[in-house]
Backbone as a ProteinNet text record, in pm:
[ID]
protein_1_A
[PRIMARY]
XXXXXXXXXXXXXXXXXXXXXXXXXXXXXXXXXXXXXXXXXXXXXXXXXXXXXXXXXXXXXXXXXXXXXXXXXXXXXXXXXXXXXXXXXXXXXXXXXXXXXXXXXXXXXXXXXXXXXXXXXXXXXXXXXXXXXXXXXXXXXXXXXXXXXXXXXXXXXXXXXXXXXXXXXXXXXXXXXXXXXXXXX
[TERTIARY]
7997.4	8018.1	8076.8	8191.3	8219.2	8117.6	8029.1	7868.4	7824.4	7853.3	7709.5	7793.4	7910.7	8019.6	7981.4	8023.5	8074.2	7889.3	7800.7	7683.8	7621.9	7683.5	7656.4	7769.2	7846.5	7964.7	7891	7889.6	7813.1	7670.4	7599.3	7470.1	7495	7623.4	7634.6	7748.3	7780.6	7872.7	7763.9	7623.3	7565	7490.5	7432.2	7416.8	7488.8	7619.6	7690.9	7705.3	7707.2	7687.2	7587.9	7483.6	7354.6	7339.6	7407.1	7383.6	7505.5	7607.4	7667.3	7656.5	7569.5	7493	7431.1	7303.5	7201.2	7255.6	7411.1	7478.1	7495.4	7551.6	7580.5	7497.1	7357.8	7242	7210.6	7205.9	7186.3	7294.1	7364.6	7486.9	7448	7407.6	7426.3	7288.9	7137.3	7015.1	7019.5	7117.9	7141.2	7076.2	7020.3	6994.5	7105	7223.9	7320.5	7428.3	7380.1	7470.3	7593.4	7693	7793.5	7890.2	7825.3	7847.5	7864.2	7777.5	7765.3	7846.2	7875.6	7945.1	8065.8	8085.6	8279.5	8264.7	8181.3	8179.3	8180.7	8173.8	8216.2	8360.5	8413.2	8533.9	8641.7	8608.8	8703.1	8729.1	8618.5	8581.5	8642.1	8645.1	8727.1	8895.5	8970.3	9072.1	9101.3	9022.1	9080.8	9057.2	9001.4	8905.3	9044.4	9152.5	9269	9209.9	9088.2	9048.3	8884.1	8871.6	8776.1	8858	8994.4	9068.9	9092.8	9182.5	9172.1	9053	8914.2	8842.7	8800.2	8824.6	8808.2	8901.8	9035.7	9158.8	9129.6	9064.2	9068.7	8925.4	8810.3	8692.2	8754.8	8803.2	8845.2	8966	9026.9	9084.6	9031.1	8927.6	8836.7	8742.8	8712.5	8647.7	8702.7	8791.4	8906.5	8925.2	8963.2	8986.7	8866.5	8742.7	8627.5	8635.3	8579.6	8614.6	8716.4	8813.8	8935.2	8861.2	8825.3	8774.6	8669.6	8542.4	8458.1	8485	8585.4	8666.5	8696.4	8763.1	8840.1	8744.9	8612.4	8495	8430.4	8424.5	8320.5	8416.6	8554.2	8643.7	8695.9	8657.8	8668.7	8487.7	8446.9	8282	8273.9	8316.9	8278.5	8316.5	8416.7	8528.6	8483.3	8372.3	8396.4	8239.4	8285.7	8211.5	8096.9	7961.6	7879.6	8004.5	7895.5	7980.6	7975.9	8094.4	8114.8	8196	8229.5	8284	8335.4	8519.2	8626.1	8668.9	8700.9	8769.5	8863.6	8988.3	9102.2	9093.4	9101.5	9079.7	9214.2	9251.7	9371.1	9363.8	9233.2	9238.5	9171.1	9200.3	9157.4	9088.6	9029.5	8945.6	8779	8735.4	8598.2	8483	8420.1	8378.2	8204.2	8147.7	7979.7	7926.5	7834.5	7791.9	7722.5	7692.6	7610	7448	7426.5	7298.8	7238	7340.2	7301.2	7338.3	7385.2	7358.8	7243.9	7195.7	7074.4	6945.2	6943.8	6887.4	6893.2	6977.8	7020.1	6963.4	6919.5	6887	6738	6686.9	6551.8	6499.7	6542.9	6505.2	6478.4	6568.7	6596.1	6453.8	6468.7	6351.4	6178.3	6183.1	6069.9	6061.7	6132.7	6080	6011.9	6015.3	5938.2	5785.5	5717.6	5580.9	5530.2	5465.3	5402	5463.4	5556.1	5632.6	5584.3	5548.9	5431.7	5600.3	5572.2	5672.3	5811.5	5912.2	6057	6148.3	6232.8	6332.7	6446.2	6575	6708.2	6812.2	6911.7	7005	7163.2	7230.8	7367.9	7450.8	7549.6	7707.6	7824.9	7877.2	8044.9	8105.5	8162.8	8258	8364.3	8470.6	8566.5	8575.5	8484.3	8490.7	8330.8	8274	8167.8	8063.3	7952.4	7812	7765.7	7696.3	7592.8	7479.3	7353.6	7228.9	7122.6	7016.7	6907.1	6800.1	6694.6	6598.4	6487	6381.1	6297.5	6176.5	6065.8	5983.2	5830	5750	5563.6	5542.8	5437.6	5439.3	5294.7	5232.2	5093.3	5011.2	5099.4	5018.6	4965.2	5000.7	4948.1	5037	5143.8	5236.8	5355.6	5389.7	5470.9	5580.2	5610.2	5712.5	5815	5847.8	6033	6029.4	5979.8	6027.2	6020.9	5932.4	5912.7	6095	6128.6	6235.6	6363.4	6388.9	6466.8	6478.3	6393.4	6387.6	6438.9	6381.4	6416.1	6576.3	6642.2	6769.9	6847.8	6863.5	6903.1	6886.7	6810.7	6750.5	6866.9	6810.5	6939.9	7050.4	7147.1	7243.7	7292.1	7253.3	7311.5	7297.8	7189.2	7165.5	7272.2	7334.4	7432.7	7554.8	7566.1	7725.2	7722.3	7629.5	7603.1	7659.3	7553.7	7566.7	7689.5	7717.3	7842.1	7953.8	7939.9	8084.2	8140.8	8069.6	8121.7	8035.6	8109.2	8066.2	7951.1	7861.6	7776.9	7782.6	7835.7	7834.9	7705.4	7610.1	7478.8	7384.8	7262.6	7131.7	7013.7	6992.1	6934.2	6761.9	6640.6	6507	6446.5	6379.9	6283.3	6122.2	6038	5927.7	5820.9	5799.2	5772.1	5611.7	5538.6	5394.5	5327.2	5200.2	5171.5	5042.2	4993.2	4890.4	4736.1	4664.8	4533.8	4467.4	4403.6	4404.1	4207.2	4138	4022.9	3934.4	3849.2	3760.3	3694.5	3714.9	3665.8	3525.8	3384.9	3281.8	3302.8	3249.4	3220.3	3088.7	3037.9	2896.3	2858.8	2762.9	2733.6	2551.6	2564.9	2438.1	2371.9
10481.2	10619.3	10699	10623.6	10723	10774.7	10613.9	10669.1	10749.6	10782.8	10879.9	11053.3	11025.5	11144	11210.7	11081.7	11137.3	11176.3	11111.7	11176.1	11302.4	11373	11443.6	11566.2	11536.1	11637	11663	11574.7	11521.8	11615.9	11603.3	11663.3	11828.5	11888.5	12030.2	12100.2	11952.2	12019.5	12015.6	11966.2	11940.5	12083.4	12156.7	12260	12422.9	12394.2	12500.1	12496.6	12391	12431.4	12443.6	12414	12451.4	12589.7	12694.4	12809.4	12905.3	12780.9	12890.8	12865.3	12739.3	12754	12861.1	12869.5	12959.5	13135.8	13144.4	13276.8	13278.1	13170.2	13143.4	13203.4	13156.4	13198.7	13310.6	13378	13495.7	13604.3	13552.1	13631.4	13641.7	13500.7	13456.2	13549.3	13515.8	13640.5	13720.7	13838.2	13929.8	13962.4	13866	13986.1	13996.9	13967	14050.8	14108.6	14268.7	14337.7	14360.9	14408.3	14383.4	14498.7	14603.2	14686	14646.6	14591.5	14497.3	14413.4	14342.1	14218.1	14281.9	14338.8	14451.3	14501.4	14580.2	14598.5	14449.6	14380.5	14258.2	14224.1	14247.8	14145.5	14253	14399.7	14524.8	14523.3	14496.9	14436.6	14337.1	14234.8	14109.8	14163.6	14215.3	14217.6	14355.5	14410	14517.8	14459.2	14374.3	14312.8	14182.4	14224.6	14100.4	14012.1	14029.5	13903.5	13806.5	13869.3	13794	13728.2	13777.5	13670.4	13582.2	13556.2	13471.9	13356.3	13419.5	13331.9	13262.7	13303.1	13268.4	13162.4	13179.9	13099.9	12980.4	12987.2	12898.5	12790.6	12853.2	12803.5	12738.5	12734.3	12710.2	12553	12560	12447.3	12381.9	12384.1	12292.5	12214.8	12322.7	12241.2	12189.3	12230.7	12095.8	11995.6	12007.9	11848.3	11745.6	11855	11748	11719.4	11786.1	11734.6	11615.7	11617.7	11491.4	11356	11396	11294.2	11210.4	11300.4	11233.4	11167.3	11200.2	11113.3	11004	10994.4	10900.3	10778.7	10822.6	10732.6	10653.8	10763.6	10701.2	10574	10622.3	10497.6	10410.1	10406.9	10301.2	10233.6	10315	10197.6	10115	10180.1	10155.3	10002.1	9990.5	9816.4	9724.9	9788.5	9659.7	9593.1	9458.8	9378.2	9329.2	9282.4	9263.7	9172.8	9189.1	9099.1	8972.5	8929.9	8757.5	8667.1	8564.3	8505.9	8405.8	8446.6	8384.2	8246.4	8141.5	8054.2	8016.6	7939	7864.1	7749.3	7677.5	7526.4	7487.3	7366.9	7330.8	7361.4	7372.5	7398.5	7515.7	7630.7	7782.2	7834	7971.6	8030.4	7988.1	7992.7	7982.5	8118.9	8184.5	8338.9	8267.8	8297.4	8213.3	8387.2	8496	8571.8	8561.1	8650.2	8665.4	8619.6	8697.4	8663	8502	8440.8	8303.7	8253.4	8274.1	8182.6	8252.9	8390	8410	8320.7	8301.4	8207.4	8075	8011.6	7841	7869	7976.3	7952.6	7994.9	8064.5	8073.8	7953.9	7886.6	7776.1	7642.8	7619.5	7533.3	7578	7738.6	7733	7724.6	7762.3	7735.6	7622.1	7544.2	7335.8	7316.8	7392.3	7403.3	7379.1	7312.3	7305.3	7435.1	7495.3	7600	7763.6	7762.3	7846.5	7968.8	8095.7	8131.7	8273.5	8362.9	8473.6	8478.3	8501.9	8469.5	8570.2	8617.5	8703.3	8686.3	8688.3	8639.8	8730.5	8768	8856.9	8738.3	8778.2	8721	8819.9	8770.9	8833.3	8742.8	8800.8	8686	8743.6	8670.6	8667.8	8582.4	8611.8	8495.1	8393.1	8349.5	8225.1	8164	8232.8	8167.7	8250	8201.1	8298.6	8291.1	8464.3	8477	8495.4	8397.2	8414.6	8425.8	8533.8	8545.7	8572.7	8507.5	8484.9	8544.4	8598.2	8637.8	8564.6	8520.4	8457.4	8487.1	8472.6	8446.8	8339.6	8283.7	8130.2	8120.6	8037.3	7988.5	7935.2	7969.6	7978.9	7839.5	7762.3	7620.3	7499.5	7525.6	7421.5	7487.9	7466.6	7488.5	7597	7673.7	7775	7777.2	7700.3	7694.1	7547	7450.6	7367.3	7409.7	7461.8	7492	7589.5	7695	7761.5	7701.1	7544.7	7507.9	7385.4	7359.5	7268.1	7362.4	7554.2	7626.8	7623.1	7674.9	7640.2	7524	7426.2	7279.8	7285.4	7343.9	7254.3	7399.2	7487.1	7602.5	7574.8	7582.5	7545.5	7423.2	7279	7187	7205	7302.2	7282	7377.5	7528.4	7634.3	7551.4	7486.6	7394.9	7282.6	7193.5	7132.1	7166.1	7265.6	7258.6	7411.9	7543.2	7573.2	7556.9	7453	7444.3	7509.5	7621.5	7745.9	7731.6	7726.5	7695.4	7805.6	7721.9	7862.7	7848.3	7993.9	7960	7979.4	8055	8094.4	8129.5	8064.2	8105.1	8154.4	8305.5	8317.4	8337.6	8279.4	8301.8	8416.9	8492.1	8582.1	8601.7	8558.8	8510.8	8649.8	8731.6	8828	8852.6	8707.2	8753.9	8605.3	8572.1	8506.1	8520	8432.7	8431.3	8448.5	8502.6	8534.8	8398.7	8296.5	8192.3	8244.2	8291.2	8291.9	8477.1	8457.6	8638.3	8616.5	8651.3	8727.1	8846.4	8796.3	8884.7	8938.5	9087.6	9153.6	9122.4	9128.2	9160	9292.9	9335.5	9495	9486.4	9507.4	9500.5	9659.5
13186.2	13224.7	13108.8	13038.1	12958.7	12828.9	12774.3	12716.2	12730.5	12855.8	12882.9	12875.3	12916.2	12907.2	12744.1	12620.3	12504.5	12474.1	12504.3	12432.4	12524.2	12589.8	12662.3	12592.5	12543.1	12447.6	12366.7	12312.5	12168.9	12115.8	12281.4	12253.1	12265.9	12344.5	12372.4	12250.2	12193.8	12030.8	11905.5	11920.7	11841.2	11849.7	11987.9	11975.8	11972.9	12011.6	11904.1	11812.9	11739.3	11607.6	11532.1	11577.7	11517.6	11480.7	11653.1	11690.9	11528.8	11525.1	11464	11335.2	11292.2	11120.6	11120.9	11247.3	11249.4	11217.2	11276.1	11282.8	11117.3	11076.4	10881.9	10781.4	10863	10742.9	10788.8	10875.2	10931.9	10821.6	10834.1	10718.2	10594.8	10559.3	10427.8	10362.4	10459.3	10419.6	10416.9	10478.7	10498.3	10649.7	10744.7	10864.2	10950.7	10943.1	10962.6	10869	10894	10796.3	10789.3	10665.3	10648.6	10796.5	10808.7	10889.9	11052.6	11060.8	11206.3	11222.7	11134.5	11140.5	11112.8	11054.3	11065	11210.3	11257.9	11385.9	11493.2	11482.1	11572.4	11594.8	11454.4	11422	11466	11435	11497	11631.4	11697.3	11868.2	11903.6	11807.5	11845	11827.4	11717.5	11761.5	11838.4	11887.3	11992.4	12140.7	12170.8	12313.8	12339.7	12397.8	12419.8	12513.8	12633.8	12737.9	12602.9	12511.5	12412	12324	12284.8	12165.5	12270.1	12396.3	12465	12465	12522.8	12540.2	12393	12306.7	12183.4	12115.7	12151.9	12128.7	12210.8	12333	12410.8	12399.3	12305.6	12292.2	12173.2	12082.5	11940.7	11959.1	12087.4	12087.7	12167	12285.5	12319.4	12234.7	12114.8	12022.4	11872.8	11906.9	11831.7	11870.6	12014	12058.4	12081.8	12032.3	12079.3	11942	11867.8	11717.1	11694.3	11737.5	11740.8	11824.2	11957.4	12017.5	11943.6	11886.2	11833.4	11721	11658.6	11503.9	11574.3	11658.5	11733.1	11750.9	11841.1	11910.8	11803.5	11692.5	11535.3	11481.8	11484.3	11421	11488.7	11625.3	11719.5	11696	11708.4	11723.6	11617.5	11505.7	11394.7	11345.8	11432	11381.1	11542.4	11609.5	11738.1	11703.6	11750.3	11688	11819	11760.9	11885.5	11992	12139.3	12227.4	12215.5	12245.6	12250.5	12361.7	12363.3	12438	12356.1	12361.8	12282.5	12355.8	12257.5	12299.1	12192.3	12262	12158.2	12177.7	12025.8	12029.6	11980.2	11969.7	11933.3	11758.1	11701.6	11557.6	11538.4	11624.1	11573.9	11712.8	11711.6	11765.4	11759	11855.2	11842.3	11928.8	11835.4	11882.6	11928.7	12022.1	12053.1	12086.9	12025.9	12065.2	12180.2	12279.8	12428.1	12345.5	12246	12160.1	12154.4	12148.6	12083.8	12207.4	12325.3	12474.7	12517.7	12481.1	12529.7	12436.4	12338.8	12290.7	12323.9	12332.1	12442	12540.8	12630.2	12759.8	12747.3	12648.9	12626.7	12577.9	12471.4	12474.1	12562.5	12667.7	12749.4	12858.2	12914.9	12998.4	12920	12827.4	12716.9	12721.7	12755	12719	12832.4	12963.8	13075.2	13099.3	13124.4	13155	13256.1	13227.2	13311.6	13291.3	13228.5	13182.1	13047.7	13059.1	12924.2	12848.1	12957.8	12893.5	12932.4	12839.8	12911.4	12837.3	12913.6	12881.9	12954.2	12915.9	12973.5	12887.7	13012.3	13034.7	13069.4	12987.8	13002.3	13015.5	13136	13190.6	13166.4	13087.7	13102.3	13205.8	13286.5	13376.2	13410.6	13422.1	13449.6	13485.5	13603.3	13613.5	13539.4	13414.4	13317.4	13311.3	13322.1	13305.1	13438.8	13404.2	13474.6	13385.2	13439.2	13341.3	13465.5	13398.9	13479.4	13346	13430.3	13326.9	13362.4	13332.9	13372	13307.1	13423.5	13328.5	13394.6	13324.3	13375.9	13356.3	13509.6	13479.1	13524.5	13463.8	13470.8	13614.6	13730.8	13880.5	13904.4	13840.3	13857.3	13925.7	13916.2	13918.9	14056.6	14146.6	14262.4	14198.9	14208	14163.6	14186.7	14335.4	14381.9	14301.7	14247.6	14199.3	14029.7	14013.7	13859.7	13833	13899.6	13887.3	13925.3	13965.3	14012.8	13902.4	13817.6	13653.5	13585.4	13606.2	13470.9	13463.6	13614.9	13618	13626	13670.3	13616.2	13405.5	13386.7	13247.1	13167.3	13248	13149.4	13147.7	13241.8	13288	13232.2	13229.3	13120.1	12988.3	12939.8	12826.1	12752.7	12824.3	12786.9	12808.7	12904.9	12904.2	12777.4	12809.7	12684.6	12556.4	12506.2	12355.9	12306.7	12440.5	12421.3	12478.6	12549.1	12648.1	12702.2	12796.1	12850.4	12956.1	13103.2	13229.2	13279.7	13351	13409.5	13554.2	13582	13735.8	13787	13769.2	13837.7	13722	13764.9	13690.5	13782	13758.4	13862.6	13758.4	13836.6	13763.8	13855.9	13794	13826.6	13760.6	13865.7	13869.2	13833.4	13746.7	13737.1	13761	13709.8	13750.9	13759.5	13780	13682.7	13614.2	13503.4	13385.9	13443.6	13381.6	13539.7	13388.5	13429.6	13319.9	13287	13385.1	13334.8	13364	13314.4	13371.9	13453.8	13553.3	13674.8	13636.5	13665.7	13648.3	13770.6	13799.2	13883.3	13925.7	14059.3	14102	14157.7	14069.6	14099.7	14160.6	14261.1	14321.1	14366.7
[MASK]
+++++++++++++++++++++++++++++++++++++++++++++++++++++++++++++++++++++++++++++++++++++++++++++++++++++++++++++++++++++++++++++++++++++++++++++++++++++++++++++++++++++++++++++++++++++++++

């Protein structure tokens, strides 16, 4: 939520200021003249409910200005996601990346198994993995998805030692293996 907050600032500070380059060069070419533009600024300090709204537009967009310094030098130092552990001889960091890889691999050793994609959640009490896969329509499917999970699941505890509580598979299609002629009579 807050993503979607700061690029939503982001996108309505990106167009005031476009608007007020665009006012810059407008100056700077001359299509606004020096006369006009003295006539604005005479307006501005005689108009006391416009210095207001002006005083008050000027520190809203200060503090966004601050915020967005803030967001750039926070993103800037966080590191992809991971899942920390302490060993008796240091830290050990395993990216979400590379258990999504352990578990692609493990259902890939699968017979009948063609396209695969897998989504990892850390959660406190371990992973959640769901996999998504296309499978070749040949081979029983509640047993084929019940090898993919068994075979994931030891193979992510296995080789990172980080418990999985649930592997869930999702059976997305399967492989049409030959062509189908039409008969047009």
């Amino acid at each position: 939520m807050v993503k979607v907050v700061d690029k939503l600032l982001l996108f309505l500070y990106s167009i005031v200021i476009g608007c007020f380059s665009i006012f810059l060069l407008a100056i700077g070419f001359g299509g606004i003249t020096e006369d006009l533009l003295g006539d604005w600024i005479s307006d501005l300090y005689s108009n006391d409910p416009f210095q207001i709204t002006l005083i008050v537009t000027a520190v809203i967009f200060f503090i966004l200005s601050l915020r967005f310094i803030i967001v750039s030098l926070h993103r800037g130092s966080a590191s992809a996601p991971s899942i920390d552990q302490r060993t008796d001889f240091g830290d050990i960091r395993i990216s979400l990346e590379t258990i999504e890889n352990l578990a692609l691999k493990a259902a890939s050793r699968q017979r009948g198994v063609k396209d695969l994609r897998a989504r990892i959640r850390a959660t406190d009490a371990g992973l959640d993995i769901v996999i998504r896969a296309v499978v070749d329509g040949e081979s029983s499917i509640p047993v084929l998805t019940e090898e993919i999970q068994r075979a994931v699941k030891e193979h992510v505890e296995d080789i990172a030692g980080i418990p999985v509580t649930n592997v869930a598979v999702y059976v997305a299609n399967i492989i049409q293996t030959g062509t189908f002629k039409s008969r047009v009579e």
